[in-house]
C-alpha positions as CSV (number, residue, x, y, z in Angstrom):
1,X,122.8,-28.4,51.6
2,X,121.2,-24.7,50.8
3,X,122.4,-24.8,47.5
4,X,120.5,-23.2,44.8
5,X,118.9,-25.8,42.2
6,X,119.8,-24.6,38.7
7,X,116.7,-25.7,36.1
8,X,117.6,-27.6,33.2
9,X,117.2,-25.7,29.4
10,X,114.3,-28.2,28.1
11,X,115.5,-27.1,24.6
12,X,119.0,-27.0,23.7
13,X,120.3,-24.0,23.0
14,X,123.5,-24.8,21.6
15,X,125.9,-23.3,23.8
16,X,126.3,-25.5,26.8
17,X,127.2,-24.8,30.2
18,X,128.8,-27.0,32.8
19,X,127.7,-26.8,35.8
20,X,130.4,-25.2,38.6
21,X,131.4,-27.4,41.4
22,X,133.4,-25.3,44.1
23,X,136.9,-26.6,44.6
24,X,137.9,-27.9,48.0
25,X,140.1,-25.4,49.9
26,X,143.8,-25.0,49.0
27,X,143.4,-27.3,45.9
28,X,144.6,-25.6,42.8
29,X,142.2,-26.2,39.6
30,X,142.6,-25.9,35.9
31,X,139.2,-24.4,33.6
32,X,139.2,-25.5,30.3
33,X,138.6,-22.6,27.5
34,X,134.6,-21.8,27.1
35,X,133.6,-23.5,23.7
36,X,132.6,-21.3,21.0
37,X,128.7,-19.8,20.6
38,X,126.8,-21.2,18.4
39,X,124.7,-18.0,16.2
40,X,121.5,-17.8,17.4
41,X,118.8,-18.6,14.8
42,X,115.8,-16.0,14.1
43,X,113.1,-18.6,14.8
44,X,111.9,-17.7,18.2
45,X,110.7,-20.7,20.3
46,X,108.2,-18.5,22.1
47,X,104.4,-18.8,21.2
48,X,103.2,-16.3,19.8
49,X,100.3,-14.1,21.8
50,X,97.4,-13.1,19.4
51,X,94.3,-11.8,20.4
52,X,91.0,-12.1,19.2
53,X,88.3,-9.0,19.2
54,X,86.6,-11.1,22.0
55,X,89.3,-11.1,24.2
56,X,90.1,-7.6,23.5
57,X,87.1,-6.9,24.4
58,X,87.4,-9.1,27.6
59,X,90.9,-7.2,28.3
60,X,89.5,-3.5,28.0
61,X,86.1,-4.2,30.1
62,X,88.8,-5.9,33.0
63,X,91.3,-3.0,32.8
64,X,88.0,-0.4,33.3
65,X,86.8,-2.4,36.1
66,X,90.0,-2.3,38.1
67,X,90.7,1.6,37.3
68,X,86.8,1.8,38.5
69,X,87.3,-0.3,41.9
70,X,90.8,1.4,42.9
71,X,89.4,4.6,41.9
72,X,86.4,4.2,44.3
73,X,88.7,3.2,46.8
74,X,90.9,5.9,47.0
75,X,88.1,8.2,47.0
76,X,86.6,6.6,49.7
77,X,89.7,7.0,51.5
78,X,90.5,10.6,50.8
79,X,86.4,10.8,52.2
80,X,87.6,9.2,55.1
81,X,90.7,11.4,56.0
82,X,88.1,14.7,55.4
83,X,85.3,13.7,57.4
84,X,88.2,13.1,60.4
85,X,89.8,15.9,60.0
86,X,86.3,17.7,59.9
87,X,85.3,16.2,63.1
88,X,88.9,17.2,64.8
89,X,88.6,20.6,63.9
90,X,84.9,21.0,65.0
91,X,85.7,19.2,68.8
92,X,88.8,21.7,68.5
93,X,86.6,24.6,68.2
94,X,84.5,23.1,70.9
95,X,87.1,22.8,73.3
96,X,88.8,26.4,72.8
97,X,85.1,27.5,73.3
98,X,84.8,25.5,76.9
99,X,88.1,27.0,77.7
100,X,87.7,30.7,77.0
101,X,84.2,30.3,78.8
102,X,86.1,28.9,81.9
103,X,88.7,31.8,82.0
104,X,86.1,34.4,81.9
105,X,84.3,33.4,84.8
């Protein structure tokens, strides 16, 4: 029932595979010897990526834009964290100040 669906090779490879069925339990079964590999040929079925100055172009303006938008993020984050810590210190000072004026009276 919550088996994993094992995808079919849409181009033969020339090794194949059987697909393993698990035995009932207690019943005793025999495997039959793997068959031999087949070499694998040079030709790669994989297209081949090539890219134009356009889209190199394309790829280079991208990557700066995202360094750009994470860059101004972080920044605006460390901004954040200073201007809080800032304002922690300043109603620390305050507070010390109200203190010691207190004990002195």
């Amino acid at each position: 029932m919550l088996r994993p669906k094992i995808p079919t090779n849409p181009t033969p490879t020339g090794t194949v595979m059987p697909l393993s069925v698990e035995p009932a339990a207690g019943v005793v079964q025999q495997h039959a010897p793997a068959p031999a590999s087949v070499p694998a040929t040079s030709v790669s079925s994989r297209p081949v990526v090539q890219l134009t100055p356009g889209a190199l172009v394309a790829l280079v303006g991208g990557g700066t834009a995202v360094v750009l938008v994470v860059g101004t993020v972080l920044v605006s984050m460390l901004l954040a964290v200073a201007v809080t810590a800032a304002s922690v210190a300043v109603c620390a000072v305050v507070l010390r100040s109200m203190l010691n004026g207190q004990r002195q009276r």
